[in-house]
MIVEX-902242 format. One record per atom (N, C-alpha, C): residue number from 1; atom name; residue in one letter; y, z, x; chain. Coordinates in Angstrom, 1 decimal. Layout:
% MIVEX-902242
[NUM, 'CA', 'A', [Y, Z, X], 'A']
...
END
This chain:
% MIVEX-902242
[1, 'N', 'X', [242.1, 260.4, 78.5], 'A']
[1, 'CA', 'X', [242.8, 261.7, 78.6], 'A']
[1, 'C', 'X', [242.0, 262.7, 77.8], 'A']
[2, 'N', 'X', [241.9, 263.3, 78.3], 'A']
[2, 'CA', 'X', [241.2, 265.1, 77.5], 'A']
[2, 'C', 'X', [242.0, 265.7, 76.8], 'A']
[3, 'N', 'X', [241.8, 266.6, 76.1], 'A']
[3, 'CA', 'X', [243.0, 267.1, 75.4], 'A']
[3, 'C', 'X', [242.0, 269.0, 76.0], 'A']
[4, 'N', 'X', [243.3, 269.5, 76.5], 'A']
[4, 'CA', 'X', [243.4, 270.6, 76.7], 'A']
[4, 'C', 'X', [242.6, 271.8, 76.1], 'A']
[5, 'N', 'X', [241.9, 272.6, 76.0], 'A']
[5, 'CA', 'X', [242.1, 273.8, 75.3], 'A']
[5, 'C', 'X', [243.0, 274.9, 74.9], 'A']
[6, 'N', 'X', [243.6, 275.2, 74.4], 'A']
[6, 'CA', 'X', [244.6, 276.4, 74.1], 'A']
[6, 'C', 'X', [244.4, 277.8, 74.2], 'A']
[7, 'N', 'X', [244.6, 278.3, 75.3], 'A']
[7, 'CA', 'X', [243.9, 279.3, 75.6], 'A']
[7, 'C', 'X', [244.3, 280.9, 74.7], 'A']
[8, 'N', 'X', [243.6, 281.6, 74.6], 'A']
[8, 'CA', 'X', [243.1, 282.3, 73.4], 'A']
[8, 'C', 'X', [244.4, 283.4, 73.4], 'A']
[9, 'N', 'X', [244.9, 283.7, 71.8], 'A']
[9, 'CA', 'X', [245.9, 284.0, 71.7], 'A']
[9, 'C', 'X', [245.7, 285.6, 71.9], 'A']
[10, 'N', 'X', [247.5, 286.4, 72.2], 'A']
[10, 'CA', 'X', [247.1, 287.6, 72.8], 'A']
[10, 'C', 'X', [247.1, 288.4, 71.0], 'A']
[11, 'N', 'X', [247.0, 290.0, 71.8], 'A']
[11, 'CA', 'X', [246.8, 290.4, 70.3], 'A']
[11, 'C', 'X', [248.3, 291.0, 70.2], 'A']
[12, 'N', 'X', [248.9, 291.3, 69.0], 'A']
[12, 'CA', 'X', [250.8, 291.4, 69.2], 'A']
[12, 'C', 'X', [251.2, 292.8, 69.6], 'A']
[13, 'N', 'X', [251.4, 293.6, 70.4], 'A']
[13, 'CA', 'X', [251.2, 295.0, 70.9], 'A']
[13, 'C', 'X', [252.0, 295.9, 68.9], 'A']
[14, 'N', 'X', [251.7, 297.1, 69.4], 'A']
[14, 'CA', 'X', [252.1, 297.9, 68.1], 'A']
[14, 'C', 'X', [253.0, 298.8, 68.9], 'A']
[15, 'N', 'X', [254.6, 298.8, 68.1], 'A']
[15, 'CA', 'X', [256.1, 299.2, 68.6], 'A']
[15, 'C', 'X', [255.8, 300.6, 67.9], 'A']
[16, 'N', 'X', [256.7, 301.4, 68.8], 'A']
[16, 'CA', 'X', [256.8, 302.7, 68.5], 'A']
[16, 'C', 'X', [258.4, 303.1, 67.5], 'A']
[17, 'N', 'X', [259.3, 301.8, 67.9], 'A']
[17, 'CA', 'X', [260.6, 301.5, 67.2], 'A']
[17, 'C', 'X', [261.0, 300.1, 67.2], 'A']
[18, 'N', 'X', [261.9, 299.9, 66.4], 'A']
[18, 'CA', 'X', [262.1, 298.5, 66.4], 'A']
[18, 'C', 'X', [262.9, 298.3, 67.6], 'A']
[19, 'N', 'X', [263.8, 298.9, 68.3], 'A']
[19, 'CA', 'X', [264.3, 298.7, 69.6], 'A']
[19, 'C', 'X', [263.4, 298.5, 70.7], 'A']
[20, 'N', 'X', [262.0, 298.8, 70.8], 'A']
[20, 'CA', 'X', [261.2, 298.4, 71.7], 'A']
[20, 'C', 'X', [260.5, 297.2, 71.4], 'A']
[21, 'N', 'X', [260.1, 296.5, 69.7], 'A']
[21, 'CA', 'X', [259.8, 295.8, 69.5], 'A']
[21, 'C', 'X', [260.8, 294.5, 69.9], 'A']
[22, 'N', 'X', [262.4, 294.7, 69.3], 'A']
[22, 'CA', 'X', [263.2, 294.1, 70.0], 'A']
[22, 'C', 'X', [263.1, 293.8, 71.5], 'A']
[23, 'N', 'X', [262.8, 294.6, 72.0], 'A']
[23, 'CA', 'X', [263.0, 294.6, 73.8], 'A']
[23, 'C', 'X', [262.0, 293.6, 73.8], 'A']
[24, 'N', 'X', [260.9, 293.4, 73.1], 'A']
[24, 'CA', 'X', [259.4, 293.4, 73.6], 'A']
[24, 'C', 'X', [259.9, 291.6, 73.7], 'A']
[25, 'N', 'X', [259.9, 291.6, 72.5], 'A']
[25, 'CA', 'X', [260.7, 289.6, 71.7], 'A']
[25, 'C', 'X', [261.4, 288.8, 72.4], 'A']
[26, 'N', 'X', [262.4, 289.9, 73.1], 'A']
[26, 'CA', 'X', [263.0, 288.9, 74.2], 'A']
[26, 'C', 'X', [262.9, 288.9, 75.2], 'A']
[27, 'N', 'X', [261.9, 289.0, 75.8], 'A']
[27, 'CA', 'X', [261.2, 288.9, 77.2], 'A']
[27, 'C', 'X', [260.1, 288.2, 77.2], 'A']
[28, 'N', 'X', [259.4, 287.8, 75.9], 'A']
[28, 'CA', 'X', [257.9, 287.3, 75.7], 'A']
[28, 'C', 'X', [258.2, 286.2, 74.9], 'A']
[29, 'N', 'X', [257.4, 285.6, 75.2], 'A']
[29, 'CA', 'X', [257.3, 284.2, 74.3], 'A']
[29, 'C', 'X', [255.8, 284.3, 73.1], 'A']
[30, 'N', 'X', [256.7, 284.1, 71.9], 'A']
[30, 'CA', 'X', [255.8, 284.3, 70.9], 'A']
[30, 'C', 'X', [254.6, 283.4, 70.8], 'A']
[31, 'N', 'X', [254.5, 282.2, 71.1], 'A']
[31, 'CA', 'X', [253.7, 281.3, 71.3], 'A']
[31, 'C', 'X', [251.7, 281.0, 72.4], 'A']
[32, 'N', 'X', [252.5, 282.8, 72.6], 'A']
[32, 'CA', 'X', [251.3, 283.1, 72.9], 'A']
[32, 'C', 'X', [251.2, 284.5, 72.3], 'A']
[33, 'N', 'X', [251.5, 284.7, 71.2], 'A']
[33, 'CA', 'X', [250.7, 285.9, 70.3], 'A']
[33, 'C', 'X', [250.5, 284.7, 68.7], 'A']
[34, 'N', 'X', [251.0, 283.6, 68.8], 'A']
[34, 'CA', 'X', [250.7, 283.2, 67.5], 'A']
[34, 'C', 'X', [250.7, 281.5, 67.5], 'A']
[35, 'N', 'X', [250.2, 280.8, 66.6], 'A']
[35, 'CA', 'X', [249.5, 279.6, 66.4], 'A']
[35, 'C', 'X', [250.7, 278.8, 66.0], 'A']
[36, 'N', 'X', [251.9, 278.6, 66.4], 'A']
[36, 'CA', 'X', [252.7, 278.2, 65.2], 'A']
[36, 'C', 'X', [252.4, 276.5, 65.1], 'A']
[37, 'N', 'X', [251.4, 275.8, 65.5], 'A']
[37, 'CA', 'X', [250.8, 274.5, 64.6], 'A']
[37, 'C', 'X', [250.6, 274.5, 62.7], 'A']
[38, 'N', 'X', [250.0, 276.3, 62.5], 'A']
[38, 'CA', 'X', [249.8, 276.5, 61.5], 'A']
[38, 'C', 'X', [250.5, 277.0, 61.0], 'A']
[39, 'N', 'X', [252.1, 277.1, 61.2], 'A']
[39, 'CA', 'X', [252.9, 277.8, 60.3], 'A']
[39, 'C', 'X', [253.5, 276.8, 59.1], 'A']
[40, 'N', 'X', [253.7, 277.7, 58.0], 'A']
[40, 'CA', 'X', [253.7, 276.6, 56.4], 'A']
[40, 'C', 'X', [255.8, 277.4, 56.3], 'A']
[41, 'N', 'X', [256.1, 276.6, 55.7], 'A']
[41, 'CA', 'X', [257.7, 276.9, 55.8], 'A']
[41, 'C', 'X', [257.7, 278.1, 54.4], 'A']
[42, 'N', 'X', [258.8, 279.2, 55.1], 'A']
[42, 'CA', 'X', [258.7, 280.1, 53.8], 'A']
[42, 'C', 'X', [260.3, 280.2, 52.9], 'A']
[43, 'N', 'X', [260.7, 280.5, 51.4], 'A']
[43, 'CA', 'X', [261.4, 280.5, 51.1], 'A']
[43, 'C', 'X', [261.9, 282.1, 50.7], 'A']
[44, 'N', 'X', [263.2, 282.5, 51.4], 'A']
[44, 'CA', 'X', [263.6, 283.7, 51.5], 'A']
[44, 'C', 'X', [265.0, 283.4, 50.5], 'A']
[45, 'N', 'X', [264.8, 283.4, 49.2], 'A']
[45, 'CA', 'X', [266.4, 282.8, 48.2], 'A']
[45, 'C', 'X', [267.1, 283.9, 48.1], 'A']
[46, 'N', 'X', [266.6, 285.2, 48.4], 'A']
[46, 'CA', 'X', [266.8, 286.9, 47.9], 'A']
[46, 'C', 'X', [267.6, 287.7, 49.8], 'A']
[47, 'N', 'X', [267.9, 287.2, 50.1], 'A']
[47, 'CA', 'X', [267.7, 287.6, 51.7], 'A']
[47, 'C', 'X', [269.4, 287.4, 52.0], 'A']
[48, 'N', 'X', [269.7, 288.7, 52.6], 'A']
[48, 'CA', 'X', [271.1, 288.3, 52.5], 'A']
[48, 'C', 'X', [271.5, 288.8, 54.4], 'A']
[49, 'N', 'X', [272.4, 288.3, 54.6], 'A']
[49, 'CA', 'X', [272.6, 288.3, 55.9], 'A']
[49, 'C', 'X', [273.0, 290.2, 56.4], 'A']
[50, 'N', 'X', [273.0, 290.4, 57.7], 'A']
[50, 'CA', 'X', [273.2, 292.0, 57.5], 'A']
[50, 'C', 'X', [274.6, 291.5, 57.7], 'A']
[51, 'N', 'X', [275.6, 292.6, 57.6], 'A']
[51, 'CA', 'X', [276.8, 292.4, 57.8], 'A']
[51, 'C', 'X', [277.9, 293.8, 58.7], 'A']
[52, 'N', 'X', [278.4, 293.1, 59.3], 'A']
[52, 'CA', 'X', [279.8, 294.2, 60.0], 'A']
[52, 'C', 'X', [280.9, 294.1, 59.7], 'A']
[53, 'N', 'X', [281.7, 295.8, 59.2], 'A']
[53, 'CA', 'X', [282.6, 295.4, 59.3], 'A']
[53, 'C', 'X', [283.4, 295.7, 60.4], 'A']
[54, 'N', 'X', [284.5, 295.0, 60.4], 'A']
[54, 'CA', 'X', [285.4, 295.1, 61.5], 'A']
[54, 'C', 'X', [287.4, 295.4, 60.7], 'A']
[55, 'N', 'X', [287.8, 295.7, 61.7], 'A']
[55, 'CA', 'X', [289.2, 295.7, 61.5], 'A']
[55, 'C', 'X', [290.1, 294.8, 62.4], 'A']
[56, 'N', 'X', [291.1, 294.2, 61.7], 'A']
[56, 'CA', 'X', [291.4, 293.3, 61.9], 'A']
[56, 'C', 'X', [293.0, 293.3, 61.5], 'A']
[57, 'N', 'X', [293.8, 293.8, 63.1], 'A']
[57, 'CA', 'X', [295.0, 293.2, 62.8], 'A']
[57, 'C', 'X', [295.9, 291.4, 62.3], 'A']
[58, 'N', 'X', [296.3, 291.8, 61.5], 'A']
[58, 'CA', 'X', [297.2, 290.1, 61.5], 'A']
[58, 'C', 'X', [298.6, 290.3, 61.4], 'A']
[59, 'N', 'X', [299.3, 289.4, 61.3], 'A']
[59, 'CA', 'X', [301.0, 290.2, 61.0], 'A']
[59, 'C', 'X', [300.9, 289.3, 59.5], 'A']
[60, 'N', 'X', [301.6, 289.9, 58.8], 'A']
[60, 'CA', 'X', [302.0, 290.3, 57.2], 'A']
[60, 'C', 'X', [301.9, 289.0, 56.9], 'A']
[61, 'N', 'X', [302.8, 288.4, 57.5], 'A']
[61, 'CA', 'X', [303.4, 286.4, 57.0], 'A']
[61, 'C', 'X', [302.0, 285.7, 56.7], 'A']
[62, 'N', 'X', [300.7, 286.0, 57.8], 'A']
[62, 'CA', 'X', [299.5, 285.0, 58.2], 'A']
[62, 'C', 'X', [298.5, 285.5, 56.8], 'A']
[63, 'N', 'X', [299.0, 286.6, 57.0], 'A']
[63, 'CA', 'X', [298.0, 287.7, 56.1], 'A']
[63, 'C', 'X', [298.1, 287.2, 54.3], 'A']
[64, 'N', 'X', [299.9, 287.1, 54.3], 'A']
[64, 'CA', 'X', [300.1, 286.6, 52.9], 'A']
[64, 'C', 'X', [300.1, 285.0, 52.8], 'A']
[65, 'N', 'X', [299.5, 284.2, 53.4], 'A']
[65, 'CA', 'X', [299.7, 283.2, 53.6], 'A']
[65, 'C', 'X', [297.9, 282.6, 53.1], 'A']
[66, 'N', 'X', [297.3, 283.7, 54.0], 'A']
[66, 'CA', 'X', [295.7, 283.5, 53.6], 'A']
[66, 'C', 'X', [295.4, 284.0, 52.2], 'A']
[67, 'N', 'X', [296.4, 284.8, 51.8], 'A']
[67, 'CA', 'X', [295.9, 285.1, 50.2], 'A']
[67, 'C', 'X', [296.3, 284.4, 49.3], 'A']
[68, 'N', 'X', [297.9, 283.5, 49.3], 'A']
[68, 'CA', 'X', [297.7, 282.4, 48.5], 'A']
[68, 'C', 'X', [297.0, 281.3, 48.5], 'A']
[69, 'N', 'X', [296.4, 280.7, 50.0], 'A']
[69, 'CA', 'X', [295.4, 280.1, 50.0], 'A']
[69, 'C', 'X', [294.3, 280.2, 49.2], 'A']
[70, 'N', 'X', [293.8, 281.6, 49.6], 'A']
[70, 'CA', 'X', [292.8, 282.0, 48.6], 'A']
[70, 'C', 'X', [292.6, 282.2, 47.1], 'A']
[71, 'N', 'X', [294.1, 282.5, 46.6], 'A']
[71, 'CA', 'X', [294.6, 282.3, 45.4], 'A']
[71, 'C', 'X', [294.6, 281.2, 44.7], 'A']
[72, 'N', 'X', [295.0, 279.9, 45.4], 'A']
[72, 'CA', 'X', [295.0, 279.0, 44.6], 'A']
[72, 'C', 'X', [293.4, 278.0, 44.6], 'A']
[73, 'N', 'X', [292.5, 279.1, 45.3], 'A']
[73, 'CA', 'X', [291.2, 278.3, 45.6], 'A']
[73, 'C', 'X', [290.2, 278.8, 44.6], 'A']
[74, 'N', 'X', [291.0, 280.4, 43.8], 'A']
[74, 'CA', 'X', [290.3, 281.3, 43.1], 'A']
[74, 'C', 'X', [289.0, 281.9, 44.0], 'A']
[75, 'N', 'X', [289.7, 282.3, 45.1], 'A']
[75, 'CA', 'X', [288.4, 283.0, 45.8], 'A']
[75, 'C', 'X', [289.3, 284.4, 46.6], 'A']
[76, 'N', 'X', [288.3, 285.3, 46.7], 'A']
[76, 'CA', 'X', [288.6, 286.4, 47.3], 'A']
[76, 'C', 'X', [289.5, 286.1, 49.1], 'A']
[77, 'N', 'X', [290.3, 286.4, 49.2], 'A']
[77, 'CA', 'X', [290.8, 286.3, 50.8], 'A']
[77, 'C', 'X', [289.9, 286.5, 51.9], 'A']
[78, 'N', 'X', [289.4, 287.5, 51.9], 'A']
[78, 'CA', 'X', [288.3, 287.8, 52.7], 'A']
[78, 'C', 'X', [287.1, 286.8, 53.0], 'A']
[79, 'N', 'X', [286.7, 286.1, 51.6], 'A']
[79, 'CA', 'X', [285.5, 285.3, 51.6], 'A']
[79, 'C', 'X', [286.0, 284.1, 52.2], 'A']
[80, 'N', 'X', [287.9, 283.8, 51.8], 'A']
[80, 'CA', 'X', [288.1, 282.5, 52.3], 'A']
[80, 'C', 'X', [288.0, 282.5, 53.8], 'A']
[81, 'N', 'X', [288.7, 283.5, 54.4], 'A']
[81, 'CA', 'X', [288.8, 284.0, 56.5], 'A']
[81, 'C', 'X', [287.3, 283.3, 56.6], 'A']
[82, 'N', 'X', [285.9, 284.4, 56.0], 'A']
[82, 'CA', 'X', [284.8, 284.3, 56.3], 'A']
[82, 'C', 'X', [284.8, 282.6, 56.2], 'A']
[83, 'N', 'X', [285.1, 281.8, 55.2], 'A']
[83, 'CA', 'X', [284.4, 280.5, 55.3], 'A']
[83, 'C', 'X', [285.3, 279.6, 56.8], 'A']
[84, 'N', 'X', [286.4, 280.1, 56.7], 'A']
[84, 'CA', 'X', [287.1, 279.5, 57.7], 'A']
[84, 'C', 'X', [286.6, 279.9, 59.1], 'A']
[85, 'N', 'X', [286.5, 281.2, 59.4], 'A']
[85, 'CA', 'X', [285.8, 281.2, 60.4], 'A']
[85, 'C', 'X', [284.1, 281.0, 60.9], 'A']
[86, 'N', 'X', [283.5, 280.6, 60.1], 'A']
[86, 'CA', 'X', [282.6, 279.8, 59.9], 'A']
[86, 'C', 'X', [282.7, 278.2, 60.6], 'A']
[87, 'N', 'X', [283.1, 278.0, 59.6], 'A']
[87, 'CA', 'X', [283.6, 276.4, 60.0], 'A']
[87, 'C', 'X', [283.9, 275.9, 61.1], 'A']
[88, 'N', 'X', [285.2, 276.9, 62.0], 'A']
[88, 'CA', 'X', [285.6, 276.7, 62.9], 'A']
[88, 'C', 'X', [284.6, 277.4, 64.4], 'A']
[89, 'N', 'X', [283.4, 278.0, 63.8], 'A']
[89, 'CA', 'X', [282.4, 278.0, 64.7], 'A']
[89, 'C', 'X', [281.6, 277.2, 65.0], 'A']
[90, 'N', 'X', [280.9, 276.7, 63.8], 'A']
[90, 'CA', 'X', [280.4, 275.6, 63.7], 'A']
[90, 'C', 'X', [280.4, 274.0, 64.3], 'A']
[91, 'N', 'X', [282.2, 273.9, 64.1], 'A']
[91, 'CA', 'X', [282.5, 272.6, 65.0], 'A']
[91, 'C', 'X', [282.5, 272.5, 66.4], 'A']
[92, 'N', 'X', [282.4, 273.8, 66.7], 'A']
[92, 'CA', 'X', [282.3, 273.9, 68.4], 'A']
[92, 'C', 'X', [281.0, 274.1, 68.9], 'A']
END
């Protein structure tokens, strides 16, 4: 069996905005602007996720229910929802 050649990689066009560079990413496959045999793993410890916020009705009872939760876990209410709805993404 022969082993293939890999035919020669493109060169990565240059975006006018990141909305067209966006557009560009998901319609193309990176694998032909780049080598990834030679990619080395990088560490990002400083990198925090971007975030939205939203508004969020609950009725009072659920609402005070999530803050003794959170109370007795010593964690912010908010952070606890976030971990809970996490989790419950996760398992599905």
């Amino acid at each position: 069996m022969t082993k293939q050649a890999k035919p020669p990689l493109k060169a990565t066009p240059k975006f006018a905005s990141e909305k067209d560079e966006r557009m560009y990413w998901e319609s193309n496959d990176s694998t032909a602007h780049l080598d990834w045999s030679k990619a080395q793993k990088a560490s990002l410890p400083n990198l925090k996720p971007t975030t939205k916020t939203i508004s969020l009705r609950l009725p009072q009872h659920l609402l005070d229910s999530i803050k003794t939760a959170a109370n007795s876990r010593d964690v912010p209410y908010q952070s606890l929802i976030k971990v809970w709805l996490q989790e419950k993404v996760q398992s599905h």
